[in-house]
N, C-alpha and C positions, 0 to 999 in steps of 0.2 A: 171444420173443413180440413181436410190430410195436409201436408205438404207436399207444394207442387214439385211434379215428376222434372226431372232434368236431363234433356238428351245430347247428345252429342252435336257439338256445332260445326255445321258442314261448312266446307269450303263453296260458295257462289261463284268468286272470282270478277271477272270483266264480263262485261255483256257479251253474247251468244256474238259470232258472225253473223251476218246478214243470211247469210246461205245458208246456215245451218237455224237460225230463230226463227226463218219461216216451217220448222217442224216440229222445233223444241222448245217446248216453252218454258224451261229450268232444266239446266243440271246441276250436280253435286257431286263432291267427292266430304268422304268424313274419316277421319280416325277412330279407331274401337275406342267404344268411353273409359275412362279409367276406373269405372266400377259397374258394375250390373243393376238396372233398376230394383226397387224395390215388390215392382207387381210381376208376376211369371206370363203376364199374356194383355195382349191389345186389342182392339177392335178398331180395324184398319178403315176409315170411314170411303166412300167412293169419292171419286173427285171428277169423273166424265172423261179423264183421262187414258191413256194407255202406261203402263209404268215400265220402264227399263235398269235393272239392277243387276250387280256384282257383287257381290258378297267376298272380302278377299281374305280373311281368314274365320274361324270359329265353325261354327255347325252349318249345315245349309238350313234356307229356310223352312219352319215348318207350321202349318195350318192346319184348324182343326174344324170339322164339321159341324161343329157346337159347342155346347157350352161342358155335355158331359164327355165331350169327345178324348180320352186320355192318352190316344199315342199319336194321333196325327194323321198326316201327308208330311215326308219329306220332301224339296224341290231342288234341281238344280241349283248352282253357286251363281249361273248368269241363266239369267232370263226375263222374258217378257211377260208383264201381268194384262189382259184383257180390258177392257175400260168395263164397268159393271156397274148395275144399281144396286148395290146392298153393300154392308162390310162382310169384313173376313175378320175371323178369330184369327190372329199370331203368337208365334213362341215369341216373348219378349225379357227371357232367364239369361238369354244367351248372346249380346249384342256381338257386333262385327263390324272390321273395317269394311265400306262401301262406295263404290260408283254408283251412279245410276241420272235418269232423267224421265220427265214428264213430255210425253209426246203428243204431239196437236195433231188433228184431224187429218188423214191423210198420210200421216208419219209412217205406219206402219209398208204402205204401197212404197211409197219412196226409198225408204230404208231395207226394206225385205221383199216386197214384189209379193204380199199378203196384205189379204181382206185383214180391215181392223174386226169384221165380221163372225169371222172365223176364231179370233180370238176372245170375243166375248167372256168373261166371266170367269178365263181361264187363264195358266199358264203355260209357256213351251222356251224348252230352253235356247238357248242361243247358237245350241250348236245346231238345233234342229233348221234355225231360220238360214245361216250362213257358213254350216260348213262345221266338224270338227275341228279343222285345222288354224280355220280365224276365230274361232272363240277362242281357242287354247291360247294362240300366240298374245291376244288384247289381253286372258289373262295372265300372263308370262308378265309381261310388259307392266302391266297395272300393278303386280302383287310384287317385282322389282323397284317401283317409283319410290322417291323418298319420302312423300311427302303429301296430302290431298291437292296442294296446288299442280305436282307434275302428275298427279293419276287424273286431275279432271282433264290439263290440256290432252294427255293420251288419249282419253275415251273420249273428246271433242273431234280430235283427229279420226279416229275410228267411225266415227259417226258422218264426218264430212265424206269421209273415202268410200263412203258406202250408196251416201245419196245417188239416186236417177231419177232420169225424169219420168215425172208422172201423170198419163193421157189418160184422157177420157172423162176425167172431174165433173162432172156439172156444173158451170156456172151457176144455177141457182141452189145447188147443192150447197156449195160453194158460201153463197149469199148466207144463206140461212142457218150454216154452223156458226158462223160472223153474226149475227143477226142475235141469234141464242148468246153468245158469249160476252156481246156488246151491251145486252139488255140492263136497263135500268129497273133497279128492283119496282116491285106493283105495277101500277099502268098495262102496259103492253104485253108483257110477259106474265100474268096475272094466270093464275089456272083460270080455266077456263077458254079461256084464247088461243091456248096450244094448236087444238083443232084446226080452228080458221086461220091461223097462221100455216100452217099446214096445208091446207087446204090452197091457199095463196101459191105459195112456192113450188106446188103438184102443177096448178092452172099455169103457171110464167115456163115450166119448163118443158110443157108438151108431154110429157112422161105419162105412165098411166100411174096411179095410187100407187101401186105394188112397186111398180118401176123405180121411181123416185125414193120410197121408203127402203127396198134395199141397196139403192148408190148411198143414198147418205148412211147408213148402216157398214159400207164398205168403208166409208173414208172415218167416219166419229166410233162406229163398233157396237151406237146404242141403236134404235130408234128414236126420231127427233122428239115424241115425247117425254121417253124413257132421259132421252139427254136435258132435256128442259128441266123437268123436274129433278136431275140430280145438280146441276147450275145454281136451281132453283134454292137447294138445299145448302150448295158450297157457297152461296152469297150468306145464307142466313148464319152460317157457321162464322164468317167472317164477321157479322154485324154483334155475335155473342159473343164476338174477341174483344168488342168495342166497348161495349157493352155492360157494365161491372152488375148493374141490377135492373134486367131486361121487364120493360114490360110486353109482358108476352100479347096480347092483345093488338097493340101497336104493330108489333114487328111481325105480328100474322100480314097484319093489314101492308105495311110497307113489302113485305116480303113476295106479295103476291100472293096470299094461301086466301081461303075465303073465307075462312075463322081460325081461333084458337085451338078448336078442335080439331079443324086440317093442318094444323102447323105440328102437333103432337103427333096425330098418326102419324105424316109423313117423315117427322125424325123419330121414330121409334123402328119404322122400317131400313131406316137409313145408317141409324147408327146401333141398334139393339139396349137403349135407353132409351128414359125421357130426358127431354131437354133439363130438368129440371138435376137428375140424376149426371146428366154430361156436365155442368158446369159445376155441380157439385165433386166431382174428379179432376177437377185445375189442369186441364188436361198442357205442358205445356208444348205441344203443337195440335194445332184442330184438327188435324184428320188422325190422329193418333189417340184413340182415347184407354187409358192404363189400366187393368181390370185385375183385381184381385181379391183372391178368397172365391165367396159366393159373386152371383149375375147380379150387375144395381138393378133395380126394378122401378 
């Protein structure tokens, strides 16, 4: 087995405000690591999330459309990543000091007065969502700080000054992104169930199919069962953290998949290995997995 990768360790800090934890469900600030990993690229796993990052010195980021892909996409230094089911190849030759935060359901409307819809899958930079002049200054301010403690409260502050309010929500919308996120692995949340859970939440809200599936698509970015089953996958991710010699049959079963063979598709799409292959890359944070040379297979 290689030796496990080592990232840089972010500043967490004190718990979110109130005001601001009902949209953010982690931030960070981190220091550039004092050496560059050993792999040139990652596969950046989905998390159902929206992601918000700063990048405050070195290259911007840059993604690639596969595995033969040799120059990229370069992206903006601040921007917002779309919530998506699949990973992303990244440049990972090149680390950098960074902000950023994971944004809950909804975040996107409050924060910017945009569908999480619209961003799907994609990125747009920060100056697109609020202005040239407030992105520059948050960076001015951030790439000034001395330190990842006073760059997180800066970008907390930024974050709070930004919030409005936000009408129109669906209560059962509402219900059932809470619902997904609350889920206890197998039972309830089992594939399978998605549907008729769905189906539930459509009949409570008066809405038609269509209706219902593009509100919660406005406030989460996925469809509920595009969301479910990426949930579906970041619990199982977590249970292979626990996990030192997984049996895999089992953790189909707990995980809600309906065999071993559904547990394999589903993370081969999700993370572009097999499970087998992902834990064999020690990867040491789970949604980060280190890829170098040839594609694990």
């Amino acid at each position: 087995m290689s030796a496990r990768p080592v990232r840089a360790t972010p500043h967490s800090g004190a718990p979110l405000p109130p005001a601001l934890a009902a949209w953010v469900e982690r931030s960070w600030a981190s220091a550039r690591p004092a050496s560059a990993p050993a792999w040139p690229r990652e596969h950046s796993l989905p998390t159902g999330s929206l992601h918000l990052a700063l990048r405050l010195d070195g290259p911007p980021l840059r993604t690639y459309a596969d595995a033969d892909d040799a120059l990229g996409r370069s992206h903006p230094p601040a921007l917002l990543a779309g919530a998506r089911a699949g990973y992303v190849i990244k440049d990972a030759s090149r680390p950098a000091a960074s902000v950023g935060a994971m944004l809950r359901p909804g975040a996107a409307l409050a924060l910017f007065g945009v569908s999480a819809a619209e961003l799907e899958g994609g990125y747009v930079g920060l100056d697109e969502l609020c202005g040239a002049g407030a992105a520059d200054g948050l960076y001015e301010r951030l790439a000034a700080a001395a330190d990842p403690r006073s760059r997180r409260g800066l970008f907390e502050a930024f974050l709070r000054a930004r919030l409005r309010p936000v009408r129109g929500l669906d209560p059962q919308i509402v219900r059932a992104v809470r619902s997904l996120q609350g889920a206890a692995p197998g039972g309830d949340c089992a594939a399978g169930a998605d549907e008729r859970r769905v189906a539930g939440w459509v009949a409570a809200s008066g809405r038609s199919h269509r209706r219902f599936i593009a509100g919660f698509r406005d406030a989460a970015g996925l469809s509920p069962k595009r969301y479910a089953r990426v949930l579906r996958f970041k619990r199982l991710l977590s249970a292979l953290a626990a996990t030192p010699r997984p049996d895999w049959a089992q953790l189909a079963l707990d995980g809600g998949y309906f065999d071993q063979s559904h547990l394999i598709r589903e993370f081969r799409e999700f993370a572009g290995v097999s499970p087998r292959a992902y834990l064999a890359a020690a990867a040491a944070s789970p949604h980060h997995l280190p890829i170098g040379g040839p594609e694990p297979v």
